[in-house]
Phi, psi and omega in degrees: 000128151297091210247103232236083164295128148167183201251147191258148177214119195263168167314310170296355185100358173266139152280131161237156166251134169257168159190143212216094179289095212255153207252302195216168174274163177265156204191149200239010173241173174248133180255158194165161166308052204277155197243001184319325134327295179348161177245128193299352177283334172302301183315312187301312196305297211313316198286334192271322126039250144278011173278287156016268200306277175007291202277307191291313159299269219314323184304302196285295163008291183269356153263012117347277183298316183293326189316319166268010158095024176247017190289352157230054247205322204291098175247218197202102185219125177337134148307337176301303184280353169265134170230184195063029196291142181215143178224115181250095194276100178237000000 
């Protein structure tokens, strides 16, 4: 896990210090499953499935997160606007 420290410069001009646990990389792709194969008789299992496997992380995720007081805590920040970036792996 990737625990990602530096300071934000928002479009107006606010500065912040982050620390940041980070979830996904920024990226110009689309990342995903492909099922293209599949036998389409499958796909219904597989999708319900994993929707299932899905609703279930996210539940326990999110009493995770209320648990630490973090439940609307989830943001989102340009790699453009950060500097002083430090990545630390804990």
């Amino acid at each position: 896990m990737k625990l990602i420290t530096f300071t934000y410069t928002k479009a107006d001009g606010k500065v912040s210090e982050r620390e940041v646990i980070e979830i996904s990389q920024p990226s110009t792709l689309l990342s995903g499953i492909d099922v293209t194969e599949m036998y389409s008789g499958d796909f219904a299992e597989f999708a319900n499935d994993y929707k299932e496997l899905l609703d279930e992380q996210n539940r326990q995720r999110m009493e995770l997160m209320q648990a630490y007081a973090l439940k609307h805590a989830f943001r989102q920040f340009k790699p453009a606007c950060m500097t002083n970036v430090v990545v630390q792996h804990v």
